[in-house]
C-alpha positions as CSV (number, residue, x, y, z in Angstrom):
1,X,47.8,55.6,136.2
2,X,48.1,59.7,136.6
3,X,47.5,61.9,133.7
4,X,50.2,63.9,132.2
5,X,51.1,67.3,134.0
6,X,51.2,70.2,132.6
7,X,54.6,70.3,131.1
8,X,54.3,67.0,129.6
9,X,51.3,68.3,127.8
10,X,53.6,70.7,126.2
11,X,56.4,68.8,125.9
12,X,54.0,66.8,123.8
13,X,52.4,69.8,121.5
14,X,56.1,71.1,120.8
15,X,56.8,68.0,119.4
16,X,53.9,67.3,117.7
17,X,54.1,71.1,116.5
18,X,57.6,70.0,115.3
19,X,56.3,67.1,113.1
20,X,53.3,69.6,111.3
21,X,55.8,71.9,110.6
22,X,57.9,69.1,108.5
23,X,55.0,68.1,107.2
24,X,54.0,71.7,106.0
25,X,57.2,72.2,104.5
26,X,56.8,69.3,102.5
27,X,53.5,70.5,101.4
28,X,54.5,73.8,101.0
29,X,57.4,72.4,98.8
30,X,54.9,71.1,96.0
31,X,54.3,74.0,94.8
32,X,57.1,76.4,96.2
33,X,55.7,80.1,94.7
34,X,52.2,79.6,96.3
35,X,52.9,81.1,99.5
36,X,54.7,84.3,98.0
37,X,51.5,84.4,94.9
38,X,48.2,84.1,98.0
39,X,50.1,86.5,100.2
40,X,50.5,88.9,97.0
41,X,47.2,88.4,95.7
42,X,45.8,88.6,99.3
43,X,47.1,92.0,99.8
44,X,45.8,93.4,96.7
45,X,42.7,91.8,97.3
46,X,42.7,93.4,100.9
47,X,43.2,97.1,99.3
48,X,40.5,96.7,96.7
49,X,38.3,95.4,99.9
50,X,38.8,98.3,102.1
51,X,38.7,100.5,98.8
52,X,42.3,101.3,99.2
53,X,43.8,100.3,95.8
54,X,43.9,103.8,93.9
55,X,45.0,105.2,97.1
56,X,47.7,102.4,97.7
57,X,48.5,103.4,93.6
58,X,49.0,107.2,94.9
59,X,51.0,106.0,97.2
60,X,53.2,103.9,95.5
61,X,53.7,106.5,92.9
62,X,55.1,108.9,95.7
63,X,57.2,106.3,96.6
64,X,58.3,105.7,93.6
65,X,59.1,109.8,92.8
66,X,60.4,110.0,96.6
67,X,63.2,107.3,95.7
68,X,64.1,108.8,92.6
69,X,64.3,112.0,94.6
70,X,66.5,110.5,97.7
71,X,68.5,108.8,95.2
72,X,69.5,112.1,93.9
73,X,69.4,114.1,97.4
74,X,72.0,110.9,98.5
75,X,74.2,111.6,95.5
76,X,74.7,115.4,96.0
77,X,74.8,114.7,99.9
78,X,77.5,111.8,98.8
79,X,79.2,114.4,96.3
80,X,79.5,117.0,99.1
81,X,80.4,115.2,102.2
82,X,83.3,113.5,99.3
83,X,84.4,117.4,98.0
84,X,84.6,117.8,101.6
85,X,86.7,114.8,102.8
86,X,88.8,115.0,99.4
87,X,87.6,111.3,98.5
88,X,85.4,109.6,96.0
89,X,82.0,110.2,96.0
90,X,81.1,106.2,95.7
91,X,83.5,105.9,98.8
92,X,80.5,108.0,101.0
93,X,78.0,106.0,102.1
94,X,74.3,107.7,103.6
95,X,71.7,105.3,104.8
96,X,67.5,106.7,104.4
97,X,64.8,105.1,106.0
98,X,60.8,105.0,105.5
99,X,58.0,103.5,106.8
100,X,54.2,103.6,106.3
101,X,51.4,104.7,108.3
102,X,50.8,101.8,111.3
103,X,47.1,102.1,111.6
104,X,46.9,101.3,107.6
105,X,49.4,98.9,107.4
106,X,47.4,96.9,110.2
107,X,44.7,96.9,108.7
108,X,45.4,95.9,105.3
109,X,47.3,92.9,107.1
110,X,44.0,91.7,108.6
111,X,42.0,91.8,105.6
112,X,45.2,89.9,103.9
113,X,44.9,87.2,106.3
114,X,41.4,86.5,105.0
115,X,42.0,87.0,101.7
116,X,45.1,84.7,102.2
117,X,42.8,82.0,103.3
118,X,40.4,82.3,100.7
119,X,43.4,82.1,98.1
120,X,44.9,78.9,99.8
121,X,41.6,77.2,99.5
122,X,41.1,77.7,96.0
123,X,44.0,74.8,95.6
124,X,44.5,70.9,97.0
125,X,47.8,71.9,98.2
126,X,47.2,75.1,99.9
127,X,43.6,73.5,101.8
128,X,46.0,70.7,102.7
129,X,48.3,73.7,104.2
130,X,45.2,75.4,106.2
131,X,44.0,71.9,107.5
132,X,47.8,71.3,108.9
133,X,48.3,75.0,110.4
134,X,44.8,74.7,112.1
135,X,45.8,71.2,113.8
136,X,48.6,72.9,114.6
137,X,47.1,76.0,115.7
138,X,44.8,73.3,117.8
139,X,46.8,71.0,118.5
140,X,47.6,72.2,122.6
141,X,43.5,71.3,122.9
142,X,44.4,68.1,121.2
143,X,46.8,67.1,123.6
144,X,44.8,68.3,126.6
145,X,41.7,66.5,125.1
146,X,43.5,63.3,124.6
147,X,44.1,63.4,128.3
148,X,41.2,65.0,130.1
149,X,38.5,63.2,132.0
150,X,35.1,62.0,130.4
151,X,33.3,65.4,131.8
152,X,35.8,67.6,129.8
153,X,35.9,66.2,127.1
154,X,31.6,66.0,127.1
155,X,32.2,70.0,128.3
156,X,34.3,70.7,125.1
157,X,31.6,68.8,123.0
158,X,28.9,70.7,124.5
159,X,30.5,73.9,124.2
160,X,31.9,73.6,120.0
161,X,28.0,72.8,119.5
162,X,26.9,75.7,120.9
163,X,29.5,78.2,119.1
164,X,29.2,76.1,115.6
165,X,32.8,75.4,115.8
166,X,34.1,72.7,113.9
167,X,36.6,70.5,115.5
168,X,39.8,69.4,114.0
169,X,40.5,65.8,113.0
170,X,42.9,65.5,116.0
171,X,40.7,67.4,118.4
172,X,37.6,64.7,117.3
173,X,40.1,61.6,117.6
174,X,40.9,63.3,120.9
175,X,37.5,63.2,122.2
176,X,37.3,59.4,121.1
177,X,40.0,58.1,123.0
178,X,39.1,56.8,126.4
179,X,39.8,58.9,129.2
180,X,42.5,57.8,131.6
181,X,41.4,56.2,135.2
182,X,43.0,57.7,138.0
């Protein structure tokens, strides 16, 4: 019997994909303000670890003072362009827009990733969460593991030993099933 071609193999990973991501709703579902608390947490944590927190503070401040400050820059603009039109001024409508500095805002999402991690492994439910995104992460290996010949799947072996990677529990169940004779 043949193996699977390649778009059976990800036929098969986008379904499987499909079933984790139930699953992690499920678990995510337990405790539904865990996601929004580690990423939170994991970003403050990120500031403090690059030593950007009292600059992030300085920041936010500014932010803070710039609002107040476009709020009332927006309400004499809205008073104006209203005087002008011989309307209301709540009828006037002036849109602002702000962003941050790229470089810093990658790299505090980075270091949240991490500390994301680290905060979902401090509780059953969010381990449970990392174990099913990294099977999912995985889980096109999985599928190509399940269905390669004896020499890649003693190549994969080799290679995880040498780099200290661990292996999912799909990627080692995988490995066990025998290989399909052509």
């Amino acid at each position: 019997m043949p193996g699977l071609t390649v778009s059976e193999k990800n036929h098969w990973k986008d379904r499987l994909a499909k079933r984790i991501d139930k699953k992690l709703e499920a678990v995510a579902a337990e405790d539904p303000h865990l996601l929004d608390r580690v990423k939170r947490e994991a970003r403050e944590r990120a500031l403090q670890s690059l030593g950007l927190a009292d600059f992030q503070q300085e920041l936010d401040q500014i932010e803070r003072d710039e609002k107040q400050l476009d709020q009332q820059k927006a309400r004499l603009e809205r008073q104006m362009l209203a005087h002008l039109r011989g309307v209301p001024a709540d009828s006037v409508d002036i849109i602002h827009t702000s962003y941050m500095d790229r470089e810093v805002d990658q790299a505090v999402e980075r270091r949240r990733s991490v500390h994301e991690e680290e905060l979902m492994a401090d509780s059953e439910i969010g381990r449970r969460i990392l174990n099913l995104c990294r099977e999912k992460d995985s889980l096109l290996d999985s599928v190509w593991l399940a269905s390669s010949p004896r020499q890649i799947k003693a190549l994969w072996s080799k290679v995880a030993e040498l780099l200290g990677d661990e292996q999912t529990q799909l990627q080692r169940d995988a490995l066990a099933i025998d290989p399909v004779e052509e």
